[in-house]
C-alpha positions as CSV (number, residue, x, y, z in Angstrom):
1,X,0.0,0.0,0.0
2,X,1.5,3.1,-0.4
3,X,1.7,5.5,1.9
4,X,0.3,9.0,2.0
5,X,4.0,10.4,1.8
6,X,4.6,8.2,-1.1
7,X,1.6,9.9,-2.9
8,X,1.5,13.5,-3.4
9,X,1.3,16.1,-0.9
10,X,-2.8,17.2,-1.1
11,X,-3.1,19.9,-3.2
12,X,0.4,19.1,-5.0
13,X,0.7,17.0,-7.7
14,X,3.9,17.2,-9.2
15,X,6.6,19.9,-9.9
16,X,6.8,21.2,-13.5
17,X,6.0,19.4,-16.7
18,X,9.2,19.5,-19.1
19,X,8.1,18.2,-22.2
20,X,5.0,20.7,-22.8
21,X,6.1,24.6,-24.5
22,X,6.0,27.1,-21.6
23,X,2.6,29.4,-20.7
24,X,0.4,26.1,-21.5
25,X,-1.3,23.8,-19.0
26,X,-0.4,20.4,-21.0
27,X,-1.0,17.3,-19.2
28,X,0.7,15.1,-21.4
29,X,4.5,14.8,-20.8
30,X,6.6,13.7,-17.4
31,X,5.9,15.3,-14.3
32,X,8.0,14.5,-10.5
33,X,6.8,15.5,-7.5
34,X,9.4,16.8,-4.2
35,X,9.2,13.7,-2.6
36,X,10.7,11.6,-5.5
37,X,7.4,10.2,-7.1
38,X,6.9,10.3,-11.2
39,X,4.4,10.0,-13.2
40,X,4.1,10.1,-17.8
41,X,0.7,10.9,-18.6
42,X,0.2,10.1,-22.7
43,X,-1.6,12.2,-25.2
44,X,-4.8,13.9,-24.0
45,X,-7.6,12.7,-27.0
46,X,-9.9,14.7,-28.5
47,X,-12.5,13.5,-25.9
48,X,-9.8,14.5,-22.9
49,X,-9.6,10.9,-21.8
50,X,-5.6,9.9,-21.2
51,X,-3.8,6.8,-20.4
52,X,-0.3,6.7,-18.4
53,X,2.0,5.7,-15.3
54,X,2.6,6.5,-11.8
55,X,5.9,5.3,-10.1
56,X,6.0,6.1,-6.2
57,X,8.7,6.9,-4.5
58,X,8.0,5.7,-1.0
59,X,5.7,3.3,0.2
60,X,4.2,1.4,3.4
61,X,4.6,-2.2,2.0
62,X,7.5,-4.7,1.8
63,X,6.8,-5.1,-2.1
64,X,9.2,-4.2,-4.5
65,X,7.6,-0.8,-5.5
66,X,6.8,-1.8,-9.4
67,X,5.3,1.6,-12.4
68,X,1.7,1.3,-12.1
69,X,-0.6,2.1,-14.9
70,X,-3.1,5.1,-14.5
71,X,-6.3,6.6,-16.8
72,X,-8.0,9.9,-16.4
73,X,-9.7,12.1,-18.1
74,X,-9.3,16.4,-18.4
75,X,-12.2,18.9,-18.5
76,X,-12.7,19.7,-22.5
77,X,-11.4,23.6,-22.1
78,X,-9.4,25.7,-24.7
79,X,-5.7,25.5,-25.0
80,X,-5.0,28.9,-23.3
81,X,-7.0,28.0,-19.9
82,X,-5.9,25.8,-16.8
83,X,-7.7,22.4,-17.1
84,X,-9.5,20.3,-14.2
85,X,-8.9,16.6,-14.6
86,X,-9.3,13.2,-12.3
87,X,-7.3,10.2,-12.9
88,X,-7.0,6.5,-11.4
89,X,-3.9,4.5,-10.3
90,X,-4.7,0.6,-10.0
91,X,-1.3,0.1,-8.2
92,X,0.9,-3.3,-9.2
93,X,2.5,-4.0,-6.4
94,X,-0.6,-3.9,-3.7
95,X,-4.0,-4.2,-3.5
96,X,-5.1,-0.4,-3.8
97,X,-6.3,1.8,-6.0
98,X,-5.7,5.8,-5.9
99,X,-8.1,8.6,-7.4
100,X,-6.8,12.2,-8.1
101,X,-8.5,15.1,-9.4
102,X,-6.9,18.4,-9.3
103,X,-6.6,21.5,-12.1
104,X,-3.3,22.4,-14.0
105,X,-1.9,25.9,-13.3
106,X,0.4,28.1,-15.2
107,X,2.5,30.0,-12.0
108,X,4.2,33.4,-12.3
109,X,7.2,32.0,-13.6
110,X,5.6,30.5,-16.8
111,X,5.9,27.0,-15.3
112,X,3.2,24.4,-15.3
113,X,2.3,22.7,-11.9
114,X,-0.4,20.3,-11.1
115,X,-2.4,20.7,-7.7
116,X,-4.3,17.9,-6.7
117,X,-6.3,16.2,-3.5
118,X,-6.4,12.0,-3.4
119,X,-8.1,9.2,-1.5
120,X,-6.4,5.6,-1.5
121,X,-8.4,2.9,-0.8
122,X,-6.6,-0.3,0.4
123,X,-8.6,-3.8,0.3
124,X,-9.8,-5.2,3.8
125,X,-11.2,-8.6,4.4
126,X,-13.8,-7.8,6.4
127,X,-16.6,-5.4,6.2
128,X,-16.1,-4.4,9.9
129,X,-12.8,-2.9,8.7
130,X,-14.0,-0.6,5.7
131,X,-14.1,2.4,8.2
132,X,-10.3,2.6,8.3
133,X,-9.8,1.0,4.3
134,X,-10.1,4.5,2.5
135,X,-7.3,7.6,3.5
């Protein structure tokens, strides 16, 4: 399972994007976070769905910590606004699943940065246990 630290800071995604031209929110391209994590999010289709991979950093399991495939979808918008989006991470090496949704900003320095809030939800045996399944 990984661990909240292993996942983004809420309301931080990841740092800039550097395969996207400046002054545009692009999703597609290679983004890291400060804690290590990366992720490669594919090319956004015309109906803004997008496929990709997530590779944590940090985690709270003894598995080796394996790239994880993710799909989202982006807010249809024009190319010169700031896009909302949501995306899923089924991760390979546990038995939990991730959701994102955040917006892509262009900051005062021209650079791209995704802010985002998730919820992990980690498999429990027992229905008694779903209270404390979901962070």
């Amino acid at each position: 399972v990984p661990t909240p630290a292993a996942l983004p800071v809420p309301g931080l995604c990841c740092s800039t994007n550097t395969e996207s031209p400046p002054l545009q929110c692009v999703l597609t391209g290679r983004w890291m976070n400060d804690l290590g994590s990366n992720m490669t999010i594919g090319v956004v289709n015309g109906e803004g769905n997008f496929a990709g991979s997530y590779h944590t950093a940090v985690t709270a399991t003894t598995n080796e910590i394996r790239k994880s495939p993710l799909q989202g979808s982006q807010h249809h918008t024009n190319q010169k606004s700031q896009p909302t989006f949501g995306f899923t991470v089924s991760w390979s090496f546990s038995d939990s699943i991730t959701v994102f949704t955040g917006q892509c900003f262009v900051d005062e320095e021209g650079n791209e940065v995704l802010k985002t809030m998730w919820l992990l939800r980690s498999h429990e045996d027992n229905i008694k246990n779903d209270w404390k399944a979901t962070r």
